[in-house]
Structure formats: structure tokens, C-alpha cells
N, CA and C of each residue as an Amber inpcrd file, in Angstrom:
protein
   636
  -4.9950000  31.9680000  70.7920000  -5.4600000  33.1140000  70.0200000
  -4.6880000  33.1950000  68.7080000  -5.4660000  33.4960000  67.1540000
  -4.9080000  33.6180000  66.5230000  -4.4240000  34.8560000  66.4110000
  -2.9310000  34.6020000  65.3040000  -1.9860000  36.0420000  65.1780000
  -2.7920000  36.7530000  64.2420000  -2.8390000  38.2130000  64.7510000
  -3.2220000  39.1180000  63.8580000  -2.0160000  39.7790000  63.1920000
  -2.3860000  39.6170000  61.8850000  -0.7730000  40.0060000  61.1710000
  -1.7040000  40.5310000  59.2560000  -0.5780000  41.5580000  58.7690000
  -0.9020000  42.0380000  57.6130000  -0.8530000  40.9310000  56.3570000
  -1.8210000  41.1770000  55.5630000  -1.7550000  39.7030000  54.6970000
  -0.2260000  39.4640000  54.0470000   0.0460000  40.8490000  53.6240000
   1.4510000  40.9980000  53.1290000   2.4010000  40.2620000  53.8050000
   2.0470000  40.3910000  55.2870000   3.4240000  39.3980000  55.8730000
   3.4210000  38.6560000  56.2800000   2.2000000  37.9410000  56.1010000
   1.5750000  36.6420000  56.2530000   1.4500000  35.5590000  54.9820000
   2.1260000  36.5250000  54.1390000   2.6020000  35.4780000  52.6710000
   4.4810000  35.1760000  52.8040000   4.8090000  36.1700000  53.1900000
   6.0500000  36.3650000  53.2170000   6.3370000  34.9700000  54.3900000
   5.7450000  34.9900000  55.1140000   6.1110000  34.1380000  56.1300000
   5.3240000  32.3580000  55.7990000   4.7200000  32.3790000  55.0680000
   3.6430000  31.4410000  55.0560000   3.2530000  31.4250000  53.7780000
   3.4920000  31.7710000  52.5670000   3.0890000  31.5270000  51.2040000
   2.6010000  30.0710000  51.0980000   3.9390000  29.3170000  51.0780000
   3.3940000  28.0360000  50.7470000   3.3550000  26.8230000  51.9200000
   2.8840000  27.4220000  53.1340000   2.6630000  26.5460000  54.2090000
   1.1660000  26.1030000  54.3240000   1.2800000  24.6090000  54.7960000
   0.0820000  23.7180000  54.6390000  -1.0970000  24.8700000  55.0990000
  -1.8770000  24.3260000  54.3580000  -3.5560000  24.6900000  54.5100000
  -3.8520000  24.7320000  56.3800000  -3.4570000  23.3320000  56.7240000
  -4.6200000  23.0840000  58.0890000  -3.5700000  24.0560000  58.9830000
  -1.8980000  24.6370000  58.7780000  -0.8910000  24.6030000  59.9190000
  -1.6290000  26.7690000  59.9080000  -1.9530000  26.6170000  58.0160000
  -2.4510000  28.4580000  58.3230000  -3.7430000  28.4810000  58.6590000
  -4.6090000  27.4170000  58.6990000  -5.8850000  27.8420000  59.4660000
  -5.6150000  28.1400000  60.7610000  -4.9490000  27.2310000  61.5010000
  -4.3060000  27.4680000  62.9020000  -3.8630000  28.3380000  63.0430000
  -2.8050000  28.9110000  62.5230000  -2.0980000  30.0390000  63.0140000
  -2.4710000  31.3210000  62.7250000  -3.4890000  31.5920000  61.7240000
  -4.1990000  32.7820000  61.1020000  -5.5340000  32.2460000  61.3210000
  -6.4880000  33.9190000  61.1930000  -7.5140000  34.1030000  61.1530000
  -8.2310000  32.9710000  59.8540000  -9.5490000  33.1150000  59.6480000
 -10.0790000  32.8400000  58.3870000  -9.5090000  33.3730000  57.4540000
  -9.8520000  34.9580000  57.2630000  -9.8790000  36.0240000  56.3610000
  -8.2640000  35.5280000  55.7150000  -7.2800000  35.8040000  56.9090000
  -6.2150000  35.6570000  56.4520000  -5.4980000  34.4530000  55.5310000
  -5.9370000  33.4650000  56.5460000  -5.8950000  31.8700000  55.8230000
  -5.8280000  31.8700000  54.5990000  -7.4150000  32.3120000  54.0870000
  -8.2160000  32.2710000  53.1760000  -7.2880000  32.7840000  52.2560000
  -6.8060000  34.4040000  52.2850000  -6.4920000  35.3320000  51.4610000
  -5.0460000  34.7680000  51.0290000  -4.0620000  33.9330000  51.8300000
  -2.7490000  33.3420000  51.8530000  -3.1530000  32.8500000  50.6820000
  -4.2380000  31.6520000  50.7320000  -4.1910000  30.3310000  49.8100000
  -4.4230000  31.1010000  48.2790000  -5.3000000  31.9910000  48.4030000
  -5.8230000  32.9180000  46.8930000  -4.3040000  33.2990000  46.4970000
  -3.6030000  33.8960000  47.2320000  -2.4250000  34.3320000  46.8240000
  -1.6110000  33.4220000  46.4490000  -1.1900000  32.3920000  46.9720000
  -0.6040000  31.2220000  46.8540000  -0.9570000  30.4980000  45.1910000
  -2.3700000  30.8330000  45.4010000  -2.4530000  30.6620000  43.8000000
  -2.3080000  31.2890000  42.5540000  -2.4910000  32.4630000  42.9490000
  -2.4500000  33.7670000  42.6080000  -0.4970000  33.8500000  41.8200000
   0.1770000  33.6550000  42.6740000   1.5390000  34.0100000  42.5790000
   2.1430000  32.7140000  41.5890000   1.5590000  31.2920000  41.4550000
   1.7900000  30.3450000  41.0040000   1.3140000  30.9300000  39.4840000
   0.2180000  31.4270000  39.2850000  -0.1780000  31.3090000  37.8180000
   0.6330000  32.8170000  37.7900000   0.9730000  33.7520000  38.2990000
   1.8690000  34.3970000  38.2050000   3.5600000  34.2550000  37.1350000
   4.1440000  33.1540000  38.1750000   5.3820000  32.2510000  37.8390000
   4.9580000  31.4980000  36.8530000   3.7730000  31.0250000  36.4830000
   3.8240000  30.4280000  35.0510000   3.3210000  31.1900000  33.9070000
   3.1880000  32.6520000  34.1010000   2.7250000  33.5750000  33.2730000
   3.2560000  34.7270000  33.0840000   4.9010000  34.7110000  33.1490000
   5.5040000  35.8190000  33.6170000   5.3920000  36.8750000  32.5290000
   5.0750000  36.5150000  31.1280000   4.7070000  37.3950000  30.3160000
   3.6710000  38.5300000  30.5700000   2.3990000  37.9310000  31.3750000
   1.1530000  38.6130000  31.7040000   0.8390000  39.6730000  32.0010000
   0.3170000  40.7210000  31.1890000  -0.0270000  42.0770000  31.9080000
  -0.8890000  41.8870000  32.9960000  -0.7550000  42.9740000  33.7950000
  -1.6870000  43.5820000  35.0900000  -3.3360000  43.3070000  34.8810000
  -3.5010000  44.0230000  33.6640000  -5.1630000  43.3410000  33.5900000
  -5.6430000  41.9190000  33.2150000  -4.5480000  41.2520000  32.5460000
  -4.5950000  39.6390000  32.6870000  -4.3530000  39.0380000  33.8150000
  -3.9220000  39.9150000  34.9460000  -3.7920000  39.0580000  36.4830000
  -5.0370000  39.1160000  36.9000000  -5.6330000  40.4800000  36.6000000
  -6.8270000  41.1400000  37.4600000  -8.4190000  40.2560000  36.8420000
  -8.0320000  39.8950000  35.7060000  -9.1180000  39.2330000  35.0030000
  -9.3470000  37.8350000  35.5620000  -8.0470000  37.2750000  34.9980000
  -7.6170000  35.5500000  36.0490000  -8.0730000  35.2990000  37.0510000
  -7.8290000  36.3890000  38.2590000  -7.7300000  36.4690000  39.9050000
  -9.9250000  36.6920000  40.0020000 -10.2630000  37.8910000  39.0080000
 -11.9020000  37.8240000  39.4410000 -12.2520000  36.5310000  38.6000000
 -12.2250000  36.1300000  37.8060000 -13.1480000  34.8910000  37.2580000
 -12.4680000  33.4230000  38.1210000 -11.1890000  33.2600000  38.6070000
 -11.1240000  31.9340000  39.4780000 -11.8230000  32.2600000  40.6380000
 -11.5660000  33.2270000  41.8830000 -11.8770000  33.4030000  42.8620000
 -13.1850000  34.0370000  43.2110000 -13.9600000  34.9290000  42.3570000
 -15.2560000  35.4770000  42.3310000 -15.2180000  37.2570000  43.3560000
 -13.9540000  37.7990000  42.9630000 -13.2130000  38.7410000  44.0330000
 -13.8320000  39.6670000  42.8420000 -13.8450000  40.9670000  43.8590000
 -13.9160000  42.5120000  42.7140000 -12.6340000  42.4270000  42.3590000
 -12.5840000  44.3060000  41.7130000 -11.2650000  44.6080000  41.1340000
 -10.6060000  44.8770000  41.9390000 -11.0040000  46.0300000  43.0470000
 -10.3510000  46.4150000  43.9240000  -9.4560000  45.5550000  44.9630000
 -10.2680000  44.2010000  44.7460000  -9.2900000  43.0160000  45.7270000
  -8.9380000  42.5160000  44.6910000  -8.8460000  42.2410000  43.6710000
  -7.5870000  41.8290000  42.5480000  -6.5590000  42.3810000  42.3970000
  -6.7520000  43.8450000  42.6060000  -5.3630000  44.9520000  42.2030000
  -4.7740000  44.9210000  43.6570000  -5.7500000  44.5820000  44.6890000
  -4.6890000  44.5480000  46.1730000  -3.6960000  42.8800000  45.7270000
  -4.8000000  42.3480000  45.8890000  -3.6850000  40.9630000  45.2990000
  -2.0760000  40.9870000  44.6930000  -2.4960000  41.8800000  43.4190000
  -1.3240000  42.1620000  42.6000000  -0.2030000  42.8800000  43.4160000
  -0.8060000  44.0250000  43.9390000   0.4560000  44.1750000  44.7070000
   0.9540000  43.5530000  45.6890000   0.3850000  42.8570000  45.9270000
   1.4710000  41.6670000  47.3830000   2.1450000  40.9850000  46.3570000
   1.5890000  40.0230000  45.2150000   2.6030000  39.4510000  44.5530000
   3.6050000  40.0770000  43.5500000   3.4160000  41.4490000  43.3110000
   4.8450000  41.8260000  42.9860000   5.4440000  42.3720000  43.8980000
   5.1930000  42.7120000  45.4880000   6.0780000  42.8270000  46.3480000
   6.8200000  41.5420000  46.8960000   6.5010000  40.1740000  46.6660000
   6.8800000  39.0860000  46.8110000   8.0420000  39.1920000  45.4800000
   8.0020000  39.4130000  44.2900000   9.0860000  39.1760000  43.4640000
  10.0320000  38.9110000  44.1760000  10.6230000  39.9900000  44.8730000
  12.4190000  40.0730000  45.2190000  12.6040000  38.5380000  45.2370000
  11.9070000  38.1760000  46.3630000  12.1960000  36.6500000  47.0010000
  12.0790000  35.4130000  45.6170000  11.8370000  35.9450000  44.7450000
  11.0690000  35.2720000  43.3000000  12.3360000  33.6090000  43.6640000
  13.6090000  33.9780000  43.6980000  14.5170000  32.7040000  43.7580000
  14.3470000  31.8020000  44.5650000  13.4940000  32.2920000  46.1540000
  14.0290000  31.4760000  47.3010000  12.3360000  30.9210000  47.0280000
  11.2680000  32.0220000  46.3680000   9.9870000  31.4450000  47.0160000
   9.9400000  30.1870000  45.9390000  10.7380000  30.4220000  44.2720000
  10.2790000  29.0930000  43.8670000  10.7100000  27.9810000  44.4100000
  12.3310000  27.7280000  44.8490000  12.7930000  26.6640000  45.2620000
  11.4160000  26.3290000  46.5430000  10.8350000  27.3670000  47.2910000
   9.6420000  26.7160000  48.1270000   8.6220000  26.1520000  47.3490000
   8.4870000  26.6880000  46.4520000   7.1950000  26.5380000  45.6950000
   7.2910000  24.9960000  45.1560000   8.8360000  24.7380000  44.2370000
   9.1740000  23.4910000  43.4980000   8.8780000  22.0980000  45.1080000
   9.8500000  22.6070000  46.2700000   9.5390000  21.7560000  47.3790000
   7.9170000  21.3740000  47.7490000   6.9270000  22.4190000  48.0100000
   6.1910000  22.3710000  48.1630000   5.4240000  21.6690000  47.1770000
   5.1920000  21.4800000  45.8350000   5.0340000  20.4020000  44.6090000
   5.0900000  19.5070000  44.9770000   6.5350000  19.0450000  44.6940000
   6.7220000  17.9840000  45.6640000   6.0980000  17.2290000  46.1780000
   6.3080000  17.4180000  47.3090000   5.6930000  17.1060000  48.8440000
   3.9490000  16.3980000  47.9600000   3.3480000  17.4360000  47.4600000
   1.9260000  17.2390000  47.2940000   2.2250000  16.3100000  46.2670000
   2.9230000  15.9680000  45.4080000   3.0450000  14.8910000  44.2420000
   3.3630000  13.5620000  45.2100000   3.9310000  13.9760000  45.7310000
   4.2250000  12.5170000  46.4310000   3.2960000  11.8530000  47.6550000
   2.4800000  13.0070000  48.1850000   1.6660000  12.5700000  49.4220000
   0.1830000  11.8130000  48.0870000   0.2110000  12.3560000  47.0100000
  -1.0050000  11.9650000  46.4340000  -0.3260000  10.5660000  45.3410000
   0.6420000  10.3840000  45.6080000   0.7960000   8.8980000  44.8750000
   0.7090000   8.3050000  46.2980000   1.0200000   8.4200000  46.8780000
   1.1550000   7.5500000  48.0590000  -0.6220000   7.2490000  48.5040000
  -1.3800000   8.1280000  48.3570000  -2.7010000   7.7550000  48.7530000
  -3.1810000   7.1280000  47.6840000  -2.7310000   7.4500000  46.7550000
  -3.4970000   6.3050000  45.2380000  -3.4090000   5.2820000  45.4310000
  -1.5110000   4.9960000  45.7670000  -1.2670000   3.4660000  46.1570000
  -1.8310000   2.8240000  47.3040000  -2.4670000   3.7030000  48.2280000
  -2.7140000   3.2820000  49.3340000  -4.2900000   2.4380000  49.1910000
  -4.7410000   3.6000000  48.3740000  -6.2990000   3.0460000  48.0090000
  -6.0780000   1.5010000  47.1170000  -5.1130000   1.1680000  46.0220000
  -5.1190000   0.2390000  45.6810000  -4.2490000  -1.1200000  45.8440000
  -3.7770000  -0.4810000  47.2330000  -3.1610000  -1.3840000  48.3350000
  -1.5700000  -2.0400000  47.5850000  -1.2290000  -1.2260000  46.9530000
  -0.2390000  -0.9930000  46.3760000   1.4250000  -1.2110000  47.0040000
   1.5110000  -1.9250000  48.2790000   2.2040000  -1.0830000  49.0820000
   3.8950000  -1.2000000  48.7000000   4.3550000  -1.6970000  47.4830000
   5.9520000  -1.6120000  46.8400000   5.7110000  -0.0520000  46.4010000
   4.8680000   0.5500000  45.8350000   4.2640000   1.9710000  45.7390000
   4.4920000   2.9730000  46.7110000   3.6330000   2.4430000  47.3270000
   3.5740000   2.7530000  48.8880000   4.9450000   3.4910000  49.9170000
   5.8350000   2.1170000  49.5840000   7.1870000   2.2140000  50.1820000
   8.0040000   3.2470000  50.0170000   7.9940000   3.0130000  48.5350000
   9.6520000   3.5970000  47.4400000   8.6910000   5.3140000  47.6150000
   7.3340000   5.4360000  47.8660000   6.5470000   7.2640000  48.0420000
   7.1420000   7.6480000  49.3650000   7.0610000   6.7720000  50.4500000
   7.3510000   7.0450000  51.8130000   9.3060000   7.4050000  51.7530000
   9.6110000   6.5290000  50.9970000  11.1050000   6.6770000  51.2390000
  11.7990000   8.0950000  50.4660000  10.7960000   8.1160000  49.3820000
  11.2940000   9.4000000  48.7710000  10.8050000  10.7290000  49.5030000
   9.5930000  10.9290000  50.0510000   9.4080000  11.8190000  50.9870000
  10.0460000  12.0480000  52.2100000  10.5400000  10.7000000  53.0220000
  11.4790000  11.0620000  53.9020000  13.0650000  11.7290000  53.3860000
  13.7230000  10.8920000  52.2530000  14.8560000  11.5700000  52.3210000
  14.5560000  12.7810000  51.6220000  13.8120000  13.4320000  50.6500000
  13.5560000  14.5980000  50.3290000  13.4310000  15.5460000  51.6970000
  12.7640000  15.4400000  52.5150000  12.4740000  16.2080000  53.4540000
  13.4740000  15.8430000  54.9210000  14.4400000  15.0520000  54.7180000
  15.6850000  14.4510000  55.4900000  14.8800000  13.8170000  56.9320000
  14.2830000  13.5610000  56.9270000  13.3490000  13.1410000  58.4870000
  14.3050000  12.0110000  58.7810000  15.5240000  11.5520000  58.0920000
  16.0630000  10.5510000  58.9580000  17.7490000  10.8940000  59.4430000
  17.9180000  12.2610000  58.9620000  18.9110000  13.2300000  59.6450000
  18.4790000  13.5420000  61.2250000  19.8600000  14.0870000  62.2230000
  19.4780000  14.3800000  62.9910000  19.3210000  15.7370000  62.6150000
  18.7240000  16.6180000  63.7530000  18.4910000  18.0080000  63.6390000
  20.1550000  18.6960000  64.1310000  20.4730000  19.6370000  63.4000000
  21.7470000  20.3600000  63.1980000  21.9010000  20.9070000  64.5770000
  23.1970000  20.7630000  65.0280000  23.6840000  21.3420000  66.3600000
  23.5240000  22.4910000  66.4520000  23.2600000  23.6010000  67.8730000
  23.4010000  24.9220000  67.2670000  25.1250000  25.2010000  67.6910000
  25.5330000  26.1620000  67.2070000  26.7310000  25.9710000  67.0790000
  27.2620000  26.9320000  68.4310000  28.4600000  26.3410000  68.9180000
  28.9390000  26.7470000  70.3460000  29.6470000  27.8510000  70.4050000
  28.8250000  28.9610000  69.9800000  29.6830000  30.7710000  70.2260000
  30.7510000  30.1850000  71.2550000  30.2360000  29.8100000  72.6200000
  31.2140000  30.1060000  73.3280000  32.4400000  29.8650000  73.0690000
  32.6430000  28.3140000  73.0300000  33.9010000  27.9230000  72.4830000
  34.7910000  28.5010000  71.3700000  34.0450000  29.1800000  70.4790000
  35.2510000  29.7050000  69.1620000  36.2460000  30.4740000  69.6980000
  37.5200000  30.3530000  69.4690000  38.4440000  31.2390000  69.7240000
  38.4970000  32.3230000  68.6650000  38.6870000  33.6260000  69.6010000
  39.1110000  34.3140000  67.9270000  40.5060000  34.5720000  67.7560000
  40.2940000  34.7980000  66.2420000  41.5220000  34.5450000  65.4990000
  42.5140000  36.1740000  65.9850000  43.6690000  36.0560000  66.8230000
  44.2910000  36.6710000  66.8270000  44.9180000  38.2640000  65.8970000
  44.6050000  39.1930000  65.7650000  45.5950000  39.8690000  64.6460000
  46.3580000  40.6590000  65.5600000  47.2850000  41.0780000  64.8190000
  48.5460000  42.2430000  64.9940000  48.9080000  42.8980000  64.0480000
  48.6780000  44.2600000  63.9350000  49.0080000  45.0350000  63.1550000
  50.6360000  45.2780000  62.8910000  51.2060000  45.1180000  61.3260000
  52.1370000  45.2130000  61.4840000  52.4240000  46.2620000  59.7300000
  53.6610000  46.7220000  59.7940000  53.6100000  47.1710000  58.6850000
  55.0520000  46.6770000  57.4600000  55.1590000  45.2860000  58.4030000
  56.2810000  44.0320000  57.5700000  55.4830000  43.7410000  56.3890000
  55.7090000  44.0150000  54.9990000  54.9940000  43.0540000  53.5160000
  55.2070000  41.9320000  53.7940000  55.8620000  41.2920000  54.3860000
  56.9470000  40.1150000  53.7030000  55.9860000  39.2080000  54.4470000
  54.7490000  39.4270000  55.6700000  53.4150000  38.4380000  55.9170000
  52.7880000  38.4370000  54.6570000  53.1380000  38.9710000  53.9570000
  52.0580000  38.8240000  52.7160000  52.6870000  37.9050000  51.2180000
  54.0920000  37.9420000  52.0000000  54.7140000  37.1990000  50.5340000
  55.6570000  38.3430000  49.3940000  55.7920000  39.7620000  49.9700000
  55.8880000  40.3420000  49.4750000  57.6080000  41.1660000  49.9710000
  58.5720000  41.0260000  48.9390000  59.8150000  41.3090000  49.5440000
  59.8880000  42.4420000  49.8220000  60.1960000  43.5080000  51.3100000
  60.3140000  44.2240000  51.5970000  61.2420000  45.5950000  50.6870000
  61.2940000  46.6070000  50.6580000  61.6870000  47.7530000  50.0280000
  63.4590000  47.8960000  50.9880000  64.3940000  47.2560000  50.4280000
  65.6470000  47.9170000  51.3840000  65.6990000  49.3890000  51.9610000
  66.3490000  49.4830000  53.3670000  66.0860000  50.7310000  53.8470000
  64.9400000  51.9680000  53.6090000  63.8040000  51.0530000  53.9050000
  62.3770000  52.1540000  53.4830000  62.4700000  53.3130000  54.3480000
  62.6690000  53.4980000  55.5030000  62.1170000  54.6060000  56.3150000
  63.4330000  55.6010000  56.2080000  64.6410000  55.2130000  55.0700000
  65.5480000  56.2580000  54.8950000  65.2460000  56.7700000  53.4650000
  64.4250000  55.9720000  52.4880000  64.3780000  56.7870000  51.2450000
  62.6520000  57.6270000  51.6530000  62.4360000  57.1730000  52.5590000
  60.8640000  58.1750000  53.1910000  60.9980000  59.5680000  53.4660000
  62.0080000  59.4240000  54.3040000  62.9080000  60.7910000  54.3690000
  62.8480000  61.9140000  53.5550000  64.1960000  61.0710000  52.7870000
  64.7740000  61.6780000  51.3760000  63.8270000  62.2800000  50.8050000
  62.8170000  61.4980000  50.0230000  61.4620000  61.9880000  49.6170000
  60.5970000  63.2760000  50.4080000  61.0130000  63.3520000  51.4740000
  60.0840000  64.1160000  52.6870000  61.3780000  65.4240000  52.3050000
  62.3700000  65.5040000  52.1390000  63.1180000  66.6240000  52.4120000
  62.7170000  67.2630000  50.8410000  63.2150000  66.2240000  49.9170000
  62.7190000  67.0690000  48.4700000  61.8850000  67.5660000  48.1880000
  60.4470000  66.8560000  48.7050000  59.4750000  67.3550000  48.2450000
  59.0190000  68.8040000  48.9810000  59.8320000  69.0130000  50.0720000
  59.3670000  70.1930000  51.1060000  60.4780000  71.5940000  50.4260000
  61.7610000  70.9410000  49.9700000  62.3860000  71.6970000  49.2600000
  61.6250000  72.1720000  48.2960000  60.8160000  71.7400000  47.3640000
  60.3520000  72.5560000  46.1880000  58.8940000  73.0320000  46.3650000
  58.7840000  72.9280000  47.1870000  57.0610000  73.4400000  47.9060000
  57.5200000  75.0540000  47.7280000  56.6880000  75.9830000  46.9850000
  56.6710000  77.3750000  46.4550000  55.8820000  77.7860000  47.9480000
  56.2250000  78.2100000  48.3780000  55.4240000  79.1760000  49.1050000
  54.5240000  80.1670000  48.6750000  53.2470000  79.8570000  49.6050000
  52.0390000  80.6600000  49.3440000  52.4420000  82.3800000  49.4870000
  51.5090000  83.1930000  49.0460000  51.6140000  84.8470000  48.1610000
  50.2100000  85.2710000  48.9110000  50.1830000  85.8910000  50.1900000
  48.5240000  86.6430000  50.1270000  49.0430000  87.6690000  49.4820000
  47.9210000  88.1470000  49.1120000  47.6240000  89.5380000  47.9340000
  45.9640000  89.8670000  48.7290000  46.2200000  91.3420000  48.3540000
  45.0880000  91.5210000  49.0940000  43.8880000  92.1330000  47.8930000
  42.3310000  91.7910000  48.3440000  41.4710000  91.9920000  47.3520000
  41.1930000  92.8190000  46.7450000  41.5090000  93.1420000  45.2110000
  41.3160000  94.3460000  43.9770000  39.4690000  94.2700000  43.1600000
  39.2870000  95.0860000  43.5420000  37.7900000  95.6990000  42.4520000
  37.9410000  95.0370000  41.2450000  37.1880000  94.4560000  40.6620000
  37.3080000  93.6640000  39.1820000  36.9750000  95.0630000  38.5330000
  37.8390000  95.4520000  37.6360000  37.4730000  96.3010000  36.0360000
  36.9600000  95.6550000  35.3150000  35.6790000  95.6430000  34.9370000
  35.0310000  94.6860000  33.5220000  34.9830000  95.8320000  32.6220000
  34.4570000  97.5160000  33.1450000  34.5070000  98.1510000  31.3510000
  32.9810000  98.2040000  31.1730000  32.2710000  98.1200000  32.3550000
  31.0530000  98.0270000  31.7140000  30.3060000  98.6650000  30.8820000
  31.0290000  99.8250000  30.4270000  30.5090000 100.8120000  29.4430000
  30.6220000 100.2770000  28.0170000  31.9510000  99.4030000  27.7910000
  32.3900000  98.8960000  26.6410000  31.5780000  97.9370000  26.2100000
  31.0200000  97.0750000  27.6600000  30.5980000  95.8050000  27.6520000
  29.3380000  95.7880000  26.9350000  28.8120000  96.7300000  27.5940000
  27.4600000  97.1950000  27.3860000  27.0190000  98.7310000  27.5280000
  27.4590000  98.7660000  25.8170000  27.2850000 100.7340000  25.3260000
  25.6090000 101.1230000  25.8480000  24.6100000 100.0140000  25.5430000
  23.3470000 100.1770000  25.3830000  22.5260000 100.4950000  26.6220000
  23.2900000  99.9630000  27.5070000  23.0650000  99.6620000  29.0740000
  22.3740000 101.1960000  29.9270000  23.3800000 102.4250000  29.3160000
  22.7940000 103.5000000  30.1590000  21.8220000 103.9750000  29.3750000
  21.9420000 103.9340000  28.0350000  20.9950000 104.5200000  27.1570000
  19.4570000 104.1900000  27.2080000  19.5120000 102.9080000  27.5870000
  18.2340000 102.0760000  27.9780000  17.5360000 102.4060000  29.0700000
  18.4240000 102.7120000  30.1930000  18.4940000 103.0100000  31.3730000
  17.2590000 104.7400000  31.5040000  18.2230000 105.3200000  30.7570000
  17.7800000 106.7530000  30.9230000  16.6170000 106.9330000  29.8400000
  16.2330000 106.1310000  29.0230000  15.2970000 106.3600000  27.9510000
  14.0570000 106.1550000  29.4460000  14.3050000 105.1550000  29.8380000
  13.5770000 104.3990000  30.7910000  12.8170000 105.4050000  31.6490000
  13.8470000 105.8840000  32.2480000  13.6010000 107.1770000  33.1820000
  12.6620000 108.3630000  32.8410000  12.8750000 108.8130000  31.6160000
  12.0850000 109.7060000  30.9900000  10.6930000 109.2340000  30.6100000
  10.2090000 107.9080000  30.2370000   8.7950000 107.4880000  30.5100000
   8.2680000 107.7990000  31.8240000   9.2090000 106.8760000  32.8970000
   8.3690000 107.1070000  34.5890000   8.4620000 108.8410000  35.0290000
């Protein structure tokens, strides 16, 4: 059964994976919509100048899509940006790969096969097929690295302070010596004067009164 999955994360996972491996593993629709994008995001990266309605124009006259699936387009490939570093190094690999599988069939057609060879050899070590596959690595075995908290400098390279925990003291008695002691006072009515503040205040007040 194929995976049902959002196109969005079906680029993320699969942008530039072979044609026949996303027919398999995706729907049509999806397949389909990968590869548009796939192209989509390429003339993207070679058009980074391009406004929004130059994507939307590009995307309906190659593919034969409305607007409304052009402007969905757009936003998967600027939600793809972030990855913009890792997807080109896929993108440059993925080149690749197709530059070299199509010299290799040229040479093949014209029986080429010193062609032939030096295509096969560069596709294997490009793609390391003659490495073994990487160990996974043995959690169990790691030891961990010991610590102990200590409060010696001198692990650090750093010459200790002579008699520290007697000038700590010292410091601890002086500074408690000149500590002022706190004063409660208890809470007084603020005098502001509001008559002074504001002569106009009752006059306004009582003019007021005599309208209502």
C-alpha cells in the first residue's frame, strides 16, 4: 500500500529522489506533484531574483496548472528554503548522478566502452558503492568519562589564591559590619496641595454643579 503523506512532507523527504523509487512509494497525485516541485524549486535556485508572480507565471505555462495550484506550489518551495544548503548539495548530487548515468548510455549506444568504464568508475566512487557500509556505533561499550566536582583552580592551570577560605571570612565580617540596618516607618498621607496644584479644579467643579 502506498504512503499517504502531505505533499509538503513528501518533498522534504523525497525532493530529489528517483522518479520510479516515488512512484512506488507515493500515490500518483503525489509522485506527480514531487516531480513539478522538484522542478519547480530548481528554476527557483536558478532564479533567486524572481518575484512571486514570475514563479506563478513559469509554474502555469510549463506545467498547464491554475493559479491556485501555482501559489500552493510556491508555498512548499519557500517552506523548503531553510534546508536551501543541504537540499542543494542534494540537488548538485542528484545532477550528477543524471550527468553521468546519461554519458554512460551515449557511450553505451556507441559501444564506447573506455567511456563506458572511466562513467561507471566515477559513479561508483562518487556514490562510494565500493566502501563498506559504516558500523553502527557500540553505545554499549563507551565508558563515560568520569567527573568530580571540585573547587581546586589549579585542574585548570590556574594558581590557587593563598589562604582563600580565611580572606572569605574577613570579607564576610566587614561587609556585615557596615550593613546599615533597615528603618520601618510607618505609612504617611501624601500632601500634594491640591488646591495650589490645581486652583481651577473646584471652580470647574462647582460651575459644573450649577448646570446639573
Amino acid at each position: 500500500m502506498r504512503k499517504q503523506i502531505k505533499p509538503i512532507d513528501a518533498c522534504r523527504l523525497d525532493l530529489f529522489t528517483n522518479e520510479d523509487e516515488l512512484r512506488e512509494k507515493y500515490s500518483e497525485p503525489i509522485a506527480s506533484r514531487v516531480m513539478r516541485i522538484r522542478e519547480e524549486y530548481n528554476w527557483f535556485l536558478s532564479n533567486p531574483d524572481a518575484k512571486d508572480r514570475q514563479f506563478v507565471e513559469n509554474a502555469i505555462a510549463r506545467f498547464g496548472i491554475n493559479r491556485t495550484q501555482a501559489f500552493s506550489d510556491l508555498a512548499i518551495v519557500k517552506a523548503l528554503l531553510p534546508h536551501l544548503s543541504q537540499a542543494s548539495r542534494d540537488f548538485h548530487r542528484y545532477r550528477y548522478n543524471e550527468m553521468i548515468l546519461e554519458t554512460f548510455q551515449m557511450a553505451k549506444k556507441r559501444k564506447d566502452t573506455k567511456t563506458m568504464e572511466k562513467a561507471a568508475s566515477s559513479y561508483a566512487k562518487f556514490n562510494r558503492v565500493d566502501l563498506e557500509d559504516e558500523q553502527a556505533v557500540p553505545y554499549d561499550l563507551i565508558v563515560v568519562q568520569p567527573f568530580t566536582a571540585t573547587d581546586d583552580p589549579s585542574v585548570l592551570g590556574i594558581k590557587p589564591m593563598p589562604r582563600l577560605q580565611e580572606r572569605i571570612q574577613q570579607l564576610l565580617r566587614k561587609y556585615k559590619a557596615e550593613n546599615i540596618d533597615i528603618e520601618d516607618i510607618e505609612f504617611e498621607e501624601a500632601d500634594l496641595e491640591e488646591t495650589s496644584l490645581f486652583p481651577d479644579s473646584d471652580d470647574g467643579k462647582a460651575k459644573e454643579e450649577n448646570i446639573l
